[in-house]
N, C-alpha and C positions, 0 to 999 in steps of 0.2 A: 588447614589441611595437615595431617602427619603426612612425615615420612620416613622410611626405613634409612637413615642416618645416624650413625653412632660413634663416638667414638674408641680408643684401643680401651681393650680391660684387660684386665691381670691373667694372663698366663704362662703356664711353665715353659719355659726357653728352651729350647730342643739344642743339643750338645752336638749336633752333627753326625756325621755316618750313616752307613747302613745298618750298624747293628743295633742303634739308641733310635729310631724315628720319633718324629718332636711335632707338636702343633704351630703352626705358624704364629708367630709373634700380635698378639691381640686379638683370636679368635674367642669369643663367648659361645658358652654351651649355653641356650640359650632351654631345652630339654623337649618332653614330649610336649607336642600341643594339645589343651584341653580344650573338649568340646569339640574337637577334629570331625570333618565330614566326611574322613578318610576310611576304608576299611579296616585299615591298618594305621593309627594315627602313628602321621610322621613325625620325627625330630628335627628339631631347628638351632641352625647354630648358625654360628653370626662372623663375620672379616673383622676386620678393623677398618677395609674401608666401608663398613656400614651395609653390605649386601650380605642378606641372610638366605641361607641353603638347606632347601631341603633332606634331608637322609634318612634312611629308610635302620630302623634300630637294630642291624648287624654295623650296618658301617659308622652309626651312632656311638655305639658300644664300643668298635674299635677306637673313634676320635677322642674318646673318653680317656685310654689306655696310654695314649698318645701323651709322655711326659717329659720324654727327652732322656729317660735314665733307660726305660725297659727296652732290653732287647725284644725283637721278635718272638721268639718263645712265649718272654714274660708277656707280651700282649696277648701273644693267643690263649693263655691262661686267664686272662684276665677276660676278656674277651668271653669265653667258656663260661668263666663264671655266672657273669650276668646276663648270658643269655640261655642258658642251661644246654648247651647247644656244643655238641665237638669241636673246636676249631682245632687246627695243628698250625705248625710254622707257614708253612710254605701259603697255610690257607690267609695269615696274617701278612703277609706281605703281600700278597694278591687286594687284599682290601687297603692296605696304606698307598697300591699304588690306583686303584679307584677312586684314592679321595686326593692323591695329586692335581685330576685337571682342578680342583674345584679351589685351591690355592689354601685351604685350610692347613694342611702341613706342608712342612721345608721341605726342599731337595735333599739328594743325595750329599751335595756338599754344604748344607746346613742353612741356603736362601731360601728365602722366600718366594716362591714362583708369581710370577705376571700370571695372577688368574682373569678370565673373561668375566667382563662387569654389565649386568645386563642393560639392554639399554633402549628400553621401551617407547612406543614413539608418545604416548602420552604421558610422558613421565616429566617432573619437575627440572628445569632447564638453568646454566647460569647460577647456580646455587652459592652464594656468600654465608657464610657461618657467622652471628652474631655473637652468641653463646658459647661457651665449652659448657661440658656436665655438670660442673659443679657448679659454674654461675646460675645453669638453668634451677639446680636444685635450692639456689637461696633464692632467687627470684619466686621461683612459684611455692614454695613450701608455705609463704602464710595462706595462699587462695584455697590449700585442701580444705579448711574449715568450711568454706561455700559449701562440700558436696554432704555436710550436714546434713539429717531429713529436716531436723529442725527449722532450717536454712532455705534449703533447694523449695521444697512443699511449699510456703507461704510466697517466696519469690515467684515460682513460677504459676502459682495462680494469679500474683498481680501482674506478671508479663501477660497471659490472655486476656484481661481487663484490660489492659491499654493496648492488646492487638484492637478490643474489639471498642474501643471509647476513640484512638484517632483513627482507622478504616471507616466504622460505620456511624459515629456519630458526630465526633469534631470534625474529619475529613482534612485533608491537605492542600485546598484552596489557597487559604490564605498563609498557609507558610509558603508554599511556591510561589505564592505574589511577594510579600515578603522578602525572602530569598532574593530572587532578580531586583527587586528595589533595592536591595540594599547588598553589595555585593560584600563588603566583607562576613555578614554572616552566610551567604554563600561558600566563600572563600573557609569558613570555621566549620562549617558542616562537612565540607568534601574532608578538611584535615581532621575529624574527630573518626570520621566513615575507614579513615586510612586507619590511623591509629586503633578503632575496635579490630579491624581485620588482623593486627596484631594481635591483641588481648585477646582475641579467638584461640590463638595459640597458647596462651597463655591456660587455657580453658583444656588444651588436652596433655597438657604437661603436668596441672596441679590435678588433672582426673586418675593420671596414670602416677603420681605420686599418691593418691590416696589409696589404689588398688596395690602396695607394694612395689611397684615397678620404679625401677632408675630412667628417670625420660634424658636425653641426649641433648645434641646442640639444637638450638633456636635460629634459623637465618630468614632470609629471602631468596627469591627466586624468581621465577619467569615460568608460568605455567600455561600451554596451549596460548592466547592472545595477553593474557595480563599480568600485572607483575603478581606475585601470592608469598605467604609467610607460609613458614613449614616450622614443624616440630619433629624431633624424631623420638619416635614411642617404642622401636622394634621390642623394647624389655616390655610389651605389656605383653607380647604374647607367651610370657611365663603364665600370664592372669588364667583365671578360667574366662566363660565365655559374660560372665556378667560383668567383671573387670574389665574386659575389653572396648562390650560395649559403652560404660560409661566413659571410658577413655576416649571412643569415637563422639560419641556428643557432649562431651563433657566443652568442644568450643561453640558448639550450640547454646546451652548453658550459660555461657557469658556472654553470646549477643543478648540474650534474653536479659541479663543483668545492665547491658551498655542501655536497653532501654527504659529500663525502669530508672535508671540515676538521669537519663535524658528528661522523662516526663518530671521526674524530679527537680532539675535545674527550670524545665519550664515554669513549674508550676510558683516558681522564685521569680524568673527577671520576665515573663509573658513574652517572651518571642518566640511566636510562632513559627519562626524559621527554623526554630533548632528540633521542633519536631519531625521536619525531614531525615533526622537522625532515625526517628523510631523506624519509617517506614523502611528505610538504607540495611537496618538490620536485620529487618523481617524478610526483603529481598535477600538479602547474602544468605541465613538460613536455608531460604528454600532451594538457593540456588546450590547451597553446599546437601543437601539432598540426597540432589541427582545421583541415581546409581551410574550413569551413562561413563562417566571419567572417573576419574580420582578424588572426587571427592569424598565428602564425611560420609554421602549415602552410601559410595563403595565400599567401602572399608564396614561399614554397618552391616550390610549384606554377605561381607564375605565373611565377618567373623559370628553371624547368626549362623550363615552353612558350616562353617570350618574348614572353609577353602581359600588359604591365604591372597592369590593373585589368583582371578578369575580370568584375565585377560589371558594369563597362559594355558588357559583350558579351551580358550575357543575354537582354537585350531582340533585338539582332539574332538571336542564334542560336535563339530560340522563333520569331521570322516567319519564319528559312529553314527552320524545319520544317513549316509548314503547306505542304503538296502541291501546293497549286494557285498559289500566292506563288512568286515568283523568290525567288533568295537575297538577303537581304541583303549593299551590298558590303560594310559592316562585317566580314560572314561568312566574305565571300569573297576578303576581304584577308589572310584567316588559310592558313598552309600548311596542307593537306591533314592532315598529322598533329598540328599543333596545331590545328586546326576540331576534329577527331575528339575530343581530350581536352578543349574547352573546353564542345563539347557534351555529354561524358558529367558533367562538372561542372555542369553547368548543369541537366542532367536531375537530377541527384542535391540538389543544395543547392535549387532550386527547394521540393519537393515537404518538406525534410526545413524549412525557413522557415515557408514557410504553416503547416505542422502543428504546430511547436512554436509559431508564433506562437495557434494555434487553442486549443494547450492550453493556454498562457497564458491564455488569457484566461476558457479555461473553469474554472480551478484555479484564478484568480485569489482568491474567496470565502476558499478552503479558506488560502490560503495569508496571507489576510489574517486569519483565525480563527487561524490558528499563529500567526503575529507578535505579533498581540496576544495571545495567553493567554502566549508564551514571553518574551516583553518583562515583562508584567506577573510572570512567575514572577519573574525577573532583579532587578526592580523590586522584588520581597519578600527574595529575597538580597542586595540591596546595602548594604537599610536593616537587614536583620540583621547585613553585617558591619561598616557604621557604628556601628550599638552597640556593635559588641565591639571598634572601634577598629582593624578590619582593611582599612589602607586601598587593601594590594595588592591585596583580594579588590574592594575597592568600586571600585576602579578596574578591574579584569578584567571587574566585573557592567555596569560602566556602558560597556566597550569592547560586551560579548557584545549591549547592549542595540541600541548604533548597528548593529553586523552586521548584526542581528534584522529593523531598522527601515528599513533602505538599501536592499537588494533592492528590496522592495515599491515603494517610491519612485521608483527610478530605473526600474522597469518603469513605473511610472504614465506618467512623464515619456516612456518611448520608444511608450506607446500615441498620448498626445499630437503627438508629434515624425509618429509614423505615420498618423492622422489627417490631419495636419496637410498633411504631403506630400501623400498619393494625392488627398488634395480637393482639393490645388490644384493636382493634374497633372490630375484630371479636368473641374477646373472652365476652364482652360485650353484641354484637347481637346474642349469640349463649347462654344468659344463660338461663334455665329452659329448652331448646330446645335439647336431647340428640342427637336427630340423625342429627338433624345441624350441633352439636359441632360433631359429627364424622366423618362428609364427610369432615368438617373443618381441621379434624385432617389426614384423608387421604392427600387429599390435601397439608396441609402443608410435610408431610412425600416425597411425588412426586415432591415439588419442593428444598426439601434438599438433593433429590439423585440427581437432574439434576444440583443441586450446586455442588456436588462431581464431579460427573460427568467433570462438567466444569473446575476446581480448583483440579484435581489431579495430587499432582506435578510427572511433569516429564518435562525432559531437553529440549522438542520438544517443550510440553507446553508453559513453561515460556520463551522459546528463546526470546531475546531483536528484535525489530522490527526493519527491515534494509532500507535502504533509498531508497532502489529498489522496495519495495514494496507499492505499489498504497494504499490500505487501505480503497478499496469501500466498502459500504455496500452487496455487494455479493461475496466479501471475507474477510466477517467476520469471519465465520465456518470455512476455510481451513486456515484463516490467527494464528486463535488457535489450530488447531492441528498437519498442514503438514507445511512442509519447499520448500514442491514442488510449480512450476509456473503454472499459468492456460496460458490459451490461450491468447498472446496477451499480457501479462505480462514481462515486463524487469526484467533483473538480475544482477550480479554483478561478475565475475570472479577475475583471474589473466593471463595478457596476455603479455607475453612474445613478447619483440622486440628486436633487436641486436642494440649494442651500436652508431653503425653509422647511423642508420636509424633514421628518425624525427617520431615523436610520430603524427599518425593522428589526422586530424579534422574532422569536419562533413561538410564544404566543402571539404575538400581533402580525403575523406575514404583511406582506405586501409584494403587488405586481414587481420587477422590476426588467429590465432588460440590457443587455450585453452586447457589445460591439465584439463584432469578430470580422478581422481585417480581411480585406478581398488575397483570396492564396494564402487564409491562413489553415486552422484547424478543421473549420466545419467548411469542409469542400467534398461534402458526401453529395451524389449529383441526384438532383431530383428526380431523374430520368429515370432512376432504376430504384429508387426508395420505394415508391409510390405505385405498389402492386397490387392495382384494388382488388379486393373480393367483394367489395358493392358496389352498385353502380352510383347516378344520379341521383339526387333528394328530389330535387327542384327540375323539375324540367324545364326546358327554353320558352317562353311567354312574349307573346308580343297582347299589351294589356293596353286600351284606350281607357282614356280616363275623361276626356269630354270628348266629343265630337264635335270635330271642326263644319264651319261654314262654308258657304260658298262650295267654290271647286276645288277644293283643299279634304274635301269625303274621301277620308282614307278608311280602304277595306284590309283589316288588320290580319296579318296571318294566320292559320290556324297552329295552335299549339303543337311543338313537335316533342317528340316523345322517344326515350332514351329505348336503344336497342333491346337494356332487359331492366327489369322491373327494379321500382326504386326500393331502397331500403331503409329503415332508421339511423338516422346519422347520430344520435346519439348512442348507439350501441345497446341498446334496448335495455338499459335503463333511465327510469323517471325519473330517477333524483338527480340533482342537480348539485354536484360535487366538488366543484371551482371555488374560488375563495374570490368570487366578483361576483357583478350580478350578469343574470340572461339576457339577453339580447330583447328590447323589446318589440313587438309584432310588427311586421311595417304596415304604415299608413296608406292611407289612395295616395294611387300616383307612385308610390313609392316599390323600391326592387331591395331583395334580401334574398342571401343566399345563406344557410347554418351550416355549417357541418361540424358534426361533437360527436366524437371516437372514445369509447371509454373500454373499447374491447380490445384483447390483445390481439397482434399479428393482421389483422386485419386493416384497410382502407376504406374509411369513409369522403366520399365526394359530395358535397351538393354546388347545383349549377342554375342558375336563378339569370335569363333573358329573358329583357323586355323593352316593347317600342312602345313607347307613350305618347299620342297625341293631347294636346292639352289647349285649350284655349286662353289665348292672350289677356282676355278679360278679370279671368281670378290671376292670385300671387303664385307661383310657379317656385315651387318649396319640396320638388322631387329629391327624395334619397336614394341611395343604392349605396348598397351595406352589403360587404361579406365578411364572414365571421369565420374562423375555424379555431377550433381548439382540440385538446388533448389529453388523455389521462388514461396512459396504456404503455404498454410493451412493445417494441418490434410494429407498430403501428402508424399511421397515416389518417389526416384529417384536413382535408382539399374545399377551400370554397373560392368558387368563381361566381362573381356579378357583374351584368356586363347588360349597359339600359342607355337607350338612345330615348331621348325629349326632344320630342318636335314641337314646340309652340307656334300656335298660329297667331298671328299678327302679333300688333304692339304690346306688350306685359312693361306693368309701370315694374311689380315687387317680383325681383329674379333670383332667390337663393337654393339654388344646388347642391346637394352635399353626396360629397362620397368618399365612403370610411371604409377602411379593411383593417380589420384585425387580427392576426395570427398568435396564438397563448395554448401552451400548454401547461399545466399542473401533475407534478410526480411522473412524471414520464421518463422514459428510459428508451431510448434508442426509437425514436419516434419524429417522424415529420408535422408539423402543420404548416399551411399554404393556405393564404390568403390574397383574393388579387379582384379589383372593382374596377374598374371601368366605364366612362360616364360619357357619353356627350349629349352634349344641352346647346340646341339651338334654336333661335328665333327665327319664323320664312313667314315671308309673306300671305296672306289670305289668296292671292293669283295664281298659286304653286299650282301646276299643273298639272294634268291627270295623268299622263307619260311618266311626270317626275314621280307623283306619289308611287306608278304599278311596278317602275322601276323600285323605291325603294321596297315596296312590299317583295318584290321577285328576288331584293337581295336577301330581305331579311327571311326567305326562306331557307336560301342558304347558309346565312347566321345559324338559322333554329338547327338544322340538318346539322352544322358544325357542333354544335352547343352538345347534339344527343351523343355526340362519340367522343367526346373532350376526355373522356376517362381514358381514351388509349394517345393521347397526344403526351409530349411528353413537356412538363411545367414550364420548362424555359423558353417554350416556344409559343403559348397558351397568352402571352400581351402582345406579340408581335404581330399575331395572327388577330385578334381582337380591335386593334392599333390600326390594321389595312381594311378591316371592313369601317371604320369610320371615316378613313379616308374615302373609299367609296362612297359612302354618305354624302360627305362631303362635297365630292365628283359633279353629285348625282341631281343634286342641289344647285351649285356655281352652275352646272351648263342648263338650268332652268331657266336663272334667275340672275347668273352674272356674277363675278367673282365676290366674295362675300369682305374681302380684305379692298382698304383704299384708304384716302385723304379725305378727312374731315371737308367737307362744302357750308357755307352757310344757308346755301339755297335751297328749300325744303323736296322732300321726294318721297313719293310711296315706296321707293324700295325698301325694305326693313332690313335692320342691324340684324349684323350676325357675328355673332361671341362664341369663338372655343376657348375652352376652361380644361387646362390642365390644372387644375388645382385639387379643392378638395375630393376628387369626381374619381380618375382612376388609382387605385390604390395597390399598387403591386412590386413588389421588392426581387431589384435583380437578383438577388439574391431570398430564396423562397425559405418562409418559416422550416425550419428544417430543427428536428430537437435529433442529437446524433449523440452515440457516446463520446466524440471527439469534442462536445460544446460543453464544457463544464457547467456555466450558468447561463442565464436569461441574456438574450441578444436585443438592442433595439433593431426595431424596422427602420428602413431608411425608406425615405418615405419623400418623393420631390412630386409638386404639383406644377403646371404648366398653364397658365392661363392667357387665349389669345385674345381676348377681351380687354378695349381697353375700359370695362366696367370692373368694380371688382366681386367676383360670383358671392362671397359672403355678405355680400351688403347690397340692400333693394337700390336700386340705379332709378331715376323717376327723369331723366333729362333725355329728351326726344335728340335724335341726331339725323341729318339728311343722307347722310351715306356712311354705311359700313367702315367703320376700322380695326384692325387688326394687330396688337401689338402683344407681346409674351410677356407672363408673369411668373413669378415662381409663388408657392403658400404650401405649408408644411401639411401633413395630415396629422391625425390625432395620437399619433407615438413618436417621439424625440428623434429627432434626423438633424441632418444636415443641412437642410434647403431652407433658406432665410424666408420668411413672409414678406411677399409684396404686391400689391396691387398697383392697376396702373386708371384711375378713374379717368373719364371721356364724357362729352356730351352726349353722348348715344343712350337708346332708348335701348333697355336690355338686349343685350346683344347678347347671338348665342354665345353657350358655356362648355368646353367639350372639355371634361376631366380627365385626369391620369394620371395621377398618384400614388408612383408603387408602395406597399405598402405591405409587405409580403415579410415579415421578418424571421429572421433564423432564434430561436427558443432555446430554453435546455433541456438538457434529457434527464434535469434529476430537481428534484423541485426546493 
């Protein structure tokens, strides 16, 4: 970046008195400026400390005059001369004392006055001088030959070949792998990135030497968060306006060269790390751009308009847009088409200041959560590679930590600096004025509570900012206070794979699923997720599938039928969109419930009851399957299966199953619920006709339950399902006599009776729920309960004289917790009553 720093030149010493007036000691005439956007192009003349002043060519012409010998007189004469214009005495000492405040000439007693140094808030900070003049001028004098056409033209066609051979065709893969592998060429690239931001400078010193100009001292600084090299070029604006500009990008210019010798050293030793250079430089260019600061772009823009310092015109051209205000002459000293450009700049950087100053300060928290957790990571790698004696890496850990820690800092420092100013520009335009200075004072009071406000510590607050989160400006506000995902936002889990399985791609996807801790993230309540706009797929079914003998002729209920008409639970599309297969059809005997949601906002349920009489004689190989799945927006996808098996008599082969599935695919802020329900039992052929009309007379109000399950709310949907089996159960033991006892050896017609919590009910306290708050795929937890001492997955063929009853636990078909175990017995398939939650929570982003 230039800056307006120079140091003393030659001029004539002012002899003191009133009658000789003198230029102050190192003032440079610096003269009219060319290509001015002024109506009246101004003249520029220059301090010794380096702030150059505008003046309007009366009082030009006097500072001209100004040699330390001419009296007053002889200035107004002189004065007269070059500007063809009367002056007299009296009118010459009126203009000497005009250009008092501005510290260009001495006092009356021959000092130098203490002139005001402007002091702008984005101005270069901390400034150390490396350079004097004349070192700058041996230093850069051999680089002018660069801005050769011969030179520059062929250079700078092979810097666009290597913008566009490492962005779009070698890429930066493997130098950033590279890099971190191997930290000292990391550690070589941050120092060669430092060292071209020097040479940059270098770049507008040998620019402004080629165009005739004397460039100044070379230092460093501290500019808005980072440290910056500066040049001082103020002699280019002797240049005309094509001078100038080459001076402004003349450090463009030699990043463009930093990477052509970069690809060049690669194309020698092949380390791919050092092409992080090219890209380092293509970033800084574009970043030196920006019109918004002080950078290259500013300086480009203002000497295209011919308006030195734009920043000091903002304040005029916002009063010559209020309608009712005259223009300001600041305004109106601007030609017509530079006013036009300095106002749409003004319109533009205005609005784009406040609001990144706004999110400064609202990000601030977050961003001091990151420093600190990533300092302190730095701070655990350094002292690991102090043990191992690696002291390029401790020194790269102990550079990455200053980076980490310097932002933050120098932004502290420029809220302060900012603070600092506006109060005491307001406390200034608010003196002798009370009730100014008290709406001042309100004001100020409302914007240090929305500072608390913002900056009060707490753990949420300050959390370190994670790589999952996007960082748009419309999740500013929730990125500072919630941990939760919006819509459409990625996350970050732990997902569990078994050791023999390969770890998916994004060509090869795979299912997987994500534990999420009870009271952790995903604790969106299904109560209120789950707002259908459809009702039932499946209505409640009571289905025979043999028909029993004897007095065991059960009259099966008639089908009960949902309040309002069913709807396609796939969302009324046919294809089939999921990255697994479809669920396939059930069998005789067998209970499914689908429900497949692919529409947004919307809730699909299907609810699938049924009471299965089955005779003892075939193998008893009942399923009951609920399925839900997902692939939608702001949506919901509910199945409940919920099937009672009554076998009459002895059954040698008893396997039961019951599965729940809950999966969603690309979803975004979406439930799925899955929940099955089984019981499997064996009753005697005696069963009597009381017992059967009672069970029919309950299961009519199963079915009656079953048609309005859409308004009950999910958590309550197993407990309620749980008490009608007990009833079953009830309904049964006072037919037939308690179905639970001690093994006898002594034979009996009473038939075994097995409850099967195992593979049979399938429902997750915790219900498939896909929420912005789930980053990835959850497993179901999934525990079966088996009171059989047969085990339901495996055909039991050994007769027993009397009922036992003892609990199992057997997992379901998605990774849980609940160990497998069976408990085998002599008994002749006993019944199986399943319960299996299986209900698992999803993600909402695929």
């Amino acid at each position: 970046m230039t800056d307006a720093v120079s140091p003393p030149v030659t001029g004539s010493p002012g002899t003191g008195g009133s009658a000789a007036p003198a230029r102050a000691d190192g003032v440079v005439l610096v003269g009219e400026m060319e290509g001015s956007g002024y109506r009246t192009p101004p003249a520029l003349a220059r301090r010794a400390d380096g702030q150059t002043v505008q003046l309007t060519p009366l009082l030009y012409a006097t500072l001209s005059a100004l040699d330390g010998r001419r009296s007053y007189a002889d200035v107004a004469d002189a004065v007269a001369a070059a500007t063809g214009k009367p002056v007299s005495e009296a009118n010459a000492r009126e203009l000497v004392e005009k250009l008092h405040p501005t510290g260009l000439v001495t006092s009356h007693d021959g000092t130098t006055p203490a002139a005001p140094r402007s002091n702008p808030l984005l101005g270069l900070r901390f400034k150390v001088a490396v350079t004097d003049e004349e070192k700058t001028r041996r230093l850069t004098e051999p680089f002018t030959t660069l801005f050769h056409p011969v030179v520059f033209v062929p250079l700078l066609a092979v810097f666009a070949w290597i913008t566009w051979w490492v962005l779009l065709d070698k890429g930066l893969a493997s130098a950033t792998h590279e890099a971190f592998a191997r930290p000292g060429l990391l550690l070589a690239v941050l120092a060669m990135t430092v060292l071209s931001a020097g040479f940059h400078e270098f770049g507008h010193a040998a620019a402004a030497r080629r165009g005739g100009a004397t460039p100044g001292v070379m230092g460093a600084g501290l500019y808005l968060v980072w440290p910056a090299f500066y040049t001082d070029v103020t002699d280019s604006y002797r240049l005309g306006r094509a001078g100038r500009l080459r001076t402004d990008l003349g450090g463009l210019y030699f990043n463009a060269i930093v990477a052509v010798l970069t690809v060049g050293v690669w194309w020698v030793t092949r380390y791919d790390a050092i092409l992080l250079l090219v890209a380092t430089q293509i970033l800084q260019m574009l970043r030196q751009l920006l019109p918004f600061v002080r950078f290259d772009g500013y300086h480009v823009l203002a000497d295209l308009t011919g308006v030195p310092d734009l920043f000091a015109r903002i304040g005029p051209i916002l009063k010559s847009l209020v309608p009712w205000r005259p223009a300001h002459p600041d305004a109106r000293a601007l030609k017509p088409w530079a006013r036009a450009v300095v106002t749409a700049w003004v319109l533009t950087v205005v609005p784009v200041l406040i609001g990144v100053t706004v999110l400064m300060i609202l990000t601030l928290p977050r961003l001091v959560g990151t420093a600190w957790a990533a300092a302190g990571a730095q701070q655990d790698r350094m002292a690991a590679a102090w043990g191992d004696g690696d002291l390029i890496s401790v020194a790269a850990r102990a550079l990455a930590m200053v980076v980490v820690v310097l932002p933050i800092a120098a932004f502290a420092y420029v809220l302060v600096r900012l603070v600092r100013q506006v109060g005491g520009a307001v406390l200034r335009r608010t003196a002798g004025k009370p009730l100014q200075r008290a709406l001042a004072g309100v004001t100020a009071l409302a914007i240090m509570a929305a500072l608390v406000l913002a900056w009060w510590p707490s753990e949420e607050r300050y959390r370190p900012i994670q790589a999952y989160e996007r960082g748009t400006l419309g999740s500013v506000l929730p990125a500072s206070a919630s941990q939760s995902l919006d819509v459409g936002d990625e996350g970050a889990g732990t997902v569990m794979w078994p050791d023999d399985v390969a770890l998916p791609t994004r060509g090869a996807p795979q299912l997987a699923t994500v534990l999420v801790p009870d009271g952790g993230a995903a604790t969106t309540d299904p109560t209120t997720q789950a707002t259908p706009t459809s009702t039932p797929t499946s209505t409640p079914t009571s289905t025979p599938t043999d028909e029993p003998t004897g007095s065991a002729s059960p009259t099966p209920t008639p089908t009960s039928t949902p309040t309002t008409a069913p709807q396609d639970t796939t969302g009324g599309d046919d294809t089939w969109i999921f990255p697994f297969d479809e669920p396939l059809a059930p069998g005789e005997g067998d209970n499914q419930a689908v429900a497949v949601n692919t529409t947004d906002d919307t809730a699909s349920y299907s609810v699938a009851f049924a009471l299965v009489w089955a005779d003892g004689s075939e193998p008893a190989e009942n399923t009951n399957e609920a399925f839900a799945a997902a692939s939608c927006t702001n949506c919901a996808a509910v199945a409940v299966a919920f099937q009672i098996v009554l076998v009459v008599g002895d059954v040698d082969v008893a396997v039961p199953q019951n599965l729940a599935v809950a999966a969603n695919y690309e979803c975004t802020s979406c439930l799925t619920y899955a929940l099955a329900v089984q019981l499997f039992l064996t009753v005697p052929a005696t069963l009597s006709e009381e017992a059967i009309a009672s069970i029919n007379e309950l299961w009519e109000q199963i079915a009656a339950y079953g048609a309005t399950i859409t308004q009950v709310p999910l958590d309550e949907i197993q407990d309620q399902l749980t008490a009608y089996e007990q009833q079953v159960l009830d309904i049964i033991e006072a037919d037939v006599g308690p179905l639970g006892g001690t093994e006898t050896p002594s034979p009996t017609d009473e038939p075994p009776t097995t409850e099967s919590e195992t593979p049979t009910e399938s429902s997750s306290p915790s219900p498939s729920e896909t929420t912005s708050e789930t980053p990835t795929p959850t497993p179901s937890e999934s525990t079966t309960t088996t009171l059989s001492p047969t085990p339901s997955p495996t055909p039991s063929e050994s007769p027993s004289e009397s009922p036992t009853e003892s609990p199992s636990s057997t997992p379901s078909p998605t990774p849980t917790e609940s160990p497998s175990s069976t408990t085998p017995a002599p008994t002749s398939a006993s019944p199986t009553e399943s319960a299996s939650p299986a209900a698992s929570p999803t993600s909402g982003t695929s």
